[in-house]
N, C-alpha and C positions, 0 to 999 in steps of 0.2 A: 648591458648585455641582454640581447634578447630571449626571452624565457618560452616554452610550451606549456600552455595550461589549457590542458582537459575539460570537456565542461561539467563532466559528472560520474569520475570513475569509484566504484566501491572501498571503502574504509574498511578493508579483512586485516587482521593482525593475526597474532601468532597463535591469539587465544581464539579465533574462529578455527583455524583450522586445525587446531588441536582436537575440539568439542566435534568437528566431522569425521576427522582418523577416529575419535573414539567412537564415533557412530556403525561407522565402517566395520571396526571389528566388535563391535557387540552382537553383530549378526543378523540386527533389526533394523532397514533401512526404508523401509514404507510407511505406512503411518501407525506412529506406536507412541512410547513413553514420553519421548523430546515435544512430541506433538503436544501432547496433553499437557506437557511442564509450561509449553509456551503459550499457552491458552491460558492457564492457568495466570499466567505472570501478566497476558498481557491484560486481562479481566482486573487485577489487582491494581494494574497503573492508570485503570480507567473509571475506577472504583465503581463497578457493575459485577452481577454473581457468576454470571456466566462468559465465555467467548468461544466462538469458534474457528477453527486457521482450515482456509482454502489454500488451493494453488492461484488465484489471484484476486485482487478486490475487485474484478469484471464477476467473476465467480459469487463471491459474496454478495455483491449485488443485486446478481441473478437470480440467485438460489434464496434470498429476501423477497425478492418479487414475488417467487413462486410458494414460499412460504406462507406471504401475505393473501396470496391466492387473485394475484393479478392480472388479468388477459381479455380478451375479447372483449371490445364494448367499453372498457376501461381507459382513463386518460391519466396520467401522469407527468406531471408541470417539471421542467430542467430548465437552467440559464442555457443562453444561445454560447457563453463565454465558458467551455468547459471545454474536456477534450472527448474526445468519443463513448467511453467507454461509461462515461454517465448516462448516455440515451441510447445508444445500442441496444442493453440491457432491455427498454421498455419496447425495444422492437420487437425482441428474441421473445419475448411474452406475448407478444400478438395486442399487446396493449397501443393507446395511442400515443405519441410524443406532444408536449403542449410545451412551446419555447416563448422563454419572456427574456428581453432585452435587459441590458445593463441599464444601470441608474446611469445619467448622464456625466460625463466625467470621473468615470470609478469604472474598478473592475466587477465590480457588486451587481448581483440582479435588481433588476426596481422593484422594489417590495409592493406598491402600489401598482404596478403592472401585474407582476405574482398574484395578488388579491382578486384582480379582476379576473384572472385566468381560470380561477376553482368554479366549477359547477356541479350538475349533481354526480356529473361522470368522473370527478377526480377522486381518486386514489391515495395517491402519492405524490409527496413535494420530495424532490431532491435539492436541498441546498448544495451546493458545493465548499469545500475551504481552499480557496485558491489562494496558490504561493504558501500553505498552511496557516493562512489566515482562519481563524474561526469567521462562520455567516453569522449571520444577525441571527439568533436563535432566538433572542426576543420578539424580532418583528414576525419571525417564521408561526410561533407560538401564537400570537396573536390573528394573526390571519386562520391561523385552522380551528381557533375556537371562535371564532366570529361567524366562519363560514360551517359549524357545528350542525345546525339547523336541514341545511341543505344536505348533507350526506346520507348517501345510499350505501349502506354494507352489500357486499357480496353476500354469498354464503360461504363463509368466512369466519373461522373463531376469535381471530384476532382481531378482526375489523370490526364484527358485530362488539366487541368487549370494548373496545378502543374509543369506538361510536364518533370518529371521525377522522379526518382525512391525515394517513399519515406521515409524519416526518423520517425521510432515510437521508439519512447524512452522508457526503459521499465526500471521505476525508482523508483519500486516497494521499494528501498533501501533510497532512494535519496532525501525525502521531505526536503524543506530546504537548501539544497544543493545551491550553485550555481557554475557557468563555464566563468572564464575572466566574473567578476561582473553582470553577467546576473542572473536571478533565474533556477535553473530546474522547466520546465514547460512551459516557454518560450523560450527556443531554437531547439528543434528539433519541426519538423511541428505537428504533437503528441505526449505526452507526457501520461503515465500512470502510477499512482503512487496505493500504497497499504495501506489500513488502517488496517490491520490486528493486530490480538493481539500481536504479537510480535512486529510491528513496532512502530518506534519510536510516533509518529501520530497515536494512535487507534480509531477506532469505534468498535468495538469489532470482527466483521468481514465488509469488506467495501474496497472501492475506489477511484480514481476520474480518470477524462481525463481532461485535458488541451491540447489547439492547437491555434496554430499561427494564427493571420488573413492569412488568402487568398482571394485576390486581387479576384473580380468578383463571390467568391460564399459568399452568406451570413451566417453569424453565428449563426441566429436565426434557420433556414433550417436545419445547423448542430445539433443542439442544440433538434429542434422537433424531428429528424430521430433516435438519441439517445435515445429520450423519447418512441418512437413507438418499437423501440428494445426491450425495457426496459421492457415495459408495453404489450407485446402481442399483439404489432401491435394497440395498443387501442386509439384513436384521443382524449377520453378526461382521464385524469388521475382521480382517485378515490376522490380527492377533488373540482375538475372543476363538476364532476357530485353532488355532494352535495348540490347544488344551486337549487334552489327551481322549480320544472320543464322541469330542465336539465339532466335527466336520459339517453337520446339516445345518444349512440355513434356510431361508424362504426370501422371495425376492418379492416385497413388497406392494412394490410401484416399478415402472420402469422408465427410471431416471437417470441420472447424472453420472458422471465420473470427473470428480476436482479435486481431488482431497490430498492433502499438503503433506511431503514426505517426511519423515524426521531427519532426513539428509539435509533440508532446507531450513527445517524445525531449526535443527545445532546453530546453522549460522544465525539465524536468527536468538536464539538463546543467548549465545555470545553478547551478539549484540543490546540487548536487552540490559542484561549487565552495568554495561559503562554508556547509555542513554542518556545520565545526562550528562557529562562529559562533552557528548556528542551534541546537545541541545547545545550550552555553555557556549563551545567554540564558532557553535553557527551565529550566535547571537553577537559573540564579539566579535567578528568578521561585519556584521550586520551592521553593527554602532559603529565601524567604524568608516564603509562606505557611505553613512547618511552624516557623518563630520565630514566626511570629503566631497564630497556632490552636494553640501547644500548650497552654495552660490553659485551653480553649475545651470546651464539653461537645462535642466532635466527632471521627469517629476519622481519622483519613490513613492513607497508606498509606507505605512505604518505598519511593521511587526509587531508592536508591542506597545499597548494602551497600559490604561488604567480598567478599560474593560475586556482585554482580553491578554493574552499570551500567546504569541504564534511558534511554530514548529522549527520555524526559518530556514523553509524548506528551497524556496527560490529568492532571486536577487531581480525582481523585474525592473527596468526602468522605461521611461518614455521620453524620446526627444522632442521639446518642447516645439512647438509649429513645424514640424517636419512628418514628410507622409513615406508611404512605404520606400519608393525610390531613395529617399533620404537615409531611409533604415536602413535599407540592405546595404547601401554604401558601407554605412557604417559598420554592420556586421562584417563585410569582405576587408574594413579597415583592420579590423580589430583582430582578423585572421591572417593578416600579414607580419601582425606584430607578436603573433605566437597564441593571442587567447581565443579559444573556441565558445561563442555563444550561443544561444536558440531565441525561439519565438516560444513565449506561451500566452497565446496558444493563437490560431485560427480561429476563430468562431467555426459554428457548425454548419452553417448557412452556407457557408462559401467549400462546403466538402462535396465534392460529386454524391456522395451515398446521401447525402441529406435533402439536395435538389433535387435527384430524384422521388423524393416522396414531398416535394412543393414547395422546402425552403426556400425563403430568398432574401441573399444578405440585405437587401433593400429594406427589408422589413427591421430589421437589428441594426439601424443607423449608429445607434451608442457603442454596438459592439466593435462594428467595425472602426468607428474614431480609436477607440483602446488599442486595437489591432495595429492600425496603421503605422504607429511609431513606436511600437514594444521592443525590447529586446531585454533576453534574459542574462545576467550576469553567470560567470561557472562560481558557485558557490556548496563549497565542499569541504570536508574537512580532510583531507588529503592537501589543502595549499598550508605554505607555511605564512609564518607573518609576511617574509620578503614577497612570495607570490600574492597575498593580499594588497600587498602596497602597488605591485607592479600593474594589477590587475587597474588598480584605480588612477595608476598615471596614462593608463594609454586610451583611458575612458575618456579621461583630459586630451591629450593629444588626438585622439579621433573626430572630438567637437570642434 
């Protein structure tokens, strides 16, 4: 019998929306308590002192750049193999975009292309975790302290402290995740993940920041500057002014407006919860399409090393000697038989918004070979075992 399977609908139970009616009637639905609970939790699961929760990991990204005090004149290294919202960011700063190609046959950036990329104008590396794969955080580390020497600080407290080019993690895919038993979230000096309704971790839309101590700046400093982003430059937040007489504030800077509701906070709390429940089931799903697809002319990818732990956020595969034509076939096959799949991703190269400023997929040959024959499996924990199995017969039948 033929099934419909979704490719990425949200996992709410009864215990999310329980924790938003109680939000609802506490009378506090902008950013307050649930906020702060959930920064708090998610700091703890990433074993770092602080976190902050945006309205989305584009936000968090942003409001890191501008933190970091990145713009004009400034370049910033991102894989070509991501989706917008890693390079957008260095636009929205007035900084430059520096794009390096996949390693050949992988979805990974070439670490050895990355390396040549840094000069004295770079900034920031954005590794990516795609499909919640942790990056090479090793190779990333080593490249910024090789390329030590050459770095120019801004005027900048964290750059000048840092004294070289930094790592922002953009693990929008990745909650969860960890790299040689560390958590994502405490290994690159920032870290930005996504709560998005698709991910695995929702608030319905949302995000957070996580970042490493640094020796000589304080966290609490970091933590207010985020909050002034946030909040339009505002010194007291919406519930600090609620206090009886406390209505005056001062508008600092004139900034931002992101900052994460605790309407979104609850569901996310929820969630938080029963995470890894929620890891668990993606993982067994995971093991058990790479027992069914390994004699399959298809490639997979590796979740789960001995050096790392992935999130098992997505299901990508690639058909073996087959180019887009081939793909899409298969994609419109696969939608006849009731499963909804995607591409992840596009390169950035082949996006109008990105040729307009000179890309050209011609230059990211590697990325486009990955592209060419991708498709993303629906991998959620909303299928049961049966829709697992089904998913993986007509994967079969489609080849």
């Amino acid at each position: 019998m033929q099934k419909m399977i979704p490719f990425s609908p949200p996992d709410i139970t009864k215990a999310e929306i329980n924790e938003v009616i109680d939000t609802l009637k506490s009378g506090w639905i902008t950013t307050g308590p649930k906020t702060k609970e959930l920064e708090r939790r998610v700091a703890e699961r990433c074993l770092t002192s602080k976190a902050v929760c945006l309205n989305s990991n584009t936000a968090c990204s942003e409001m890191t750049l501008r933190l970091l005090g990145v713009g004009p004149g400034d370049e910033v290294i991102v894989p070509a193999y991501t989706y917008t919202a890693t390079a957008s960011v260095v636009e929205h700063v007035g900084a430059k975009i520096v794009m390096v190609d996949c390693e050949p046959g992988k979805f990974s950036v070439d670490y050895d292309k990355l390396a040549d990329a840094v000069t004295n104008k770079t900034k920031v590396i954005i590794p990516v975790d795609l499909f919640g794969i942790p990056a090479d955080y090793n190779s990333v580390s080593k490249i910024v302290e090789e390329k030590k020497h050459i770095f120019e600080p801004n005027a900048n407290e964290i750059q000048q402290t840092v004294g070289r080019v930094i790592v922002m993690a953009d693990a929008a895919h990745s909650f969860g995740a960890s790299y040689k038993n560390i958590p994502v979230g405490g290994i690159a000096d920032f870290t930005n993940f996504s709560f998005h309704a698709v991910k695995n971790l929702t608030t319905a839309e949302g995000g957070a920041v996580t970042w490493k101590d640094i020796e000589g700046i304080d966290n609490e400093k970091i933590y207010k500057q985020y909050m002034l982003f946030s909040l339009h430059g505002q010194n007291k937040d919406a519930l600090a002014k609620t206090k009886a007489g406390a209505w005056e504030y001062d508008i600092i800077g004139l900034w931002y407006k992101c900052n994460m509701t605790d309407i979104h906070a609850a569901i996310g709390l929820s969630q938080i919860k029963r995470y890894d429940e929620i890891l668990k089931r993606r993982k067994d799903i995971i093991e058990y399409w790479d027992k069914e697809f390994k004699n399959l002319p298809i490639e997979t990818v590796s979740h789960y090393t001995d050096e790392y732990s992935s999130s098992g956020h997505l299901y990508p595969i690639r058909l073996t000697g087959k180019d887009e034509e081939d793909r899409n076939r298969f994609i419109e096959k696969m939608a006849e038989l009731g499963v909804a799949t995607n591409v992840h991703y596009k390169p950035l190269p082949m996006h109008t918004g990105y040729q307009k400023l000179g890309f050209d997929i011609k230059d990211y040959p590697n990325a486009y070979e990955q592209y060419k024959n991708v498709v993303t499996l629906p991998l959620h924990t909303k299928l049961s075992d049966e829709d697992v199995t089904y998913v993986a017969e007509c994967v079969k039948k489609c080849l």
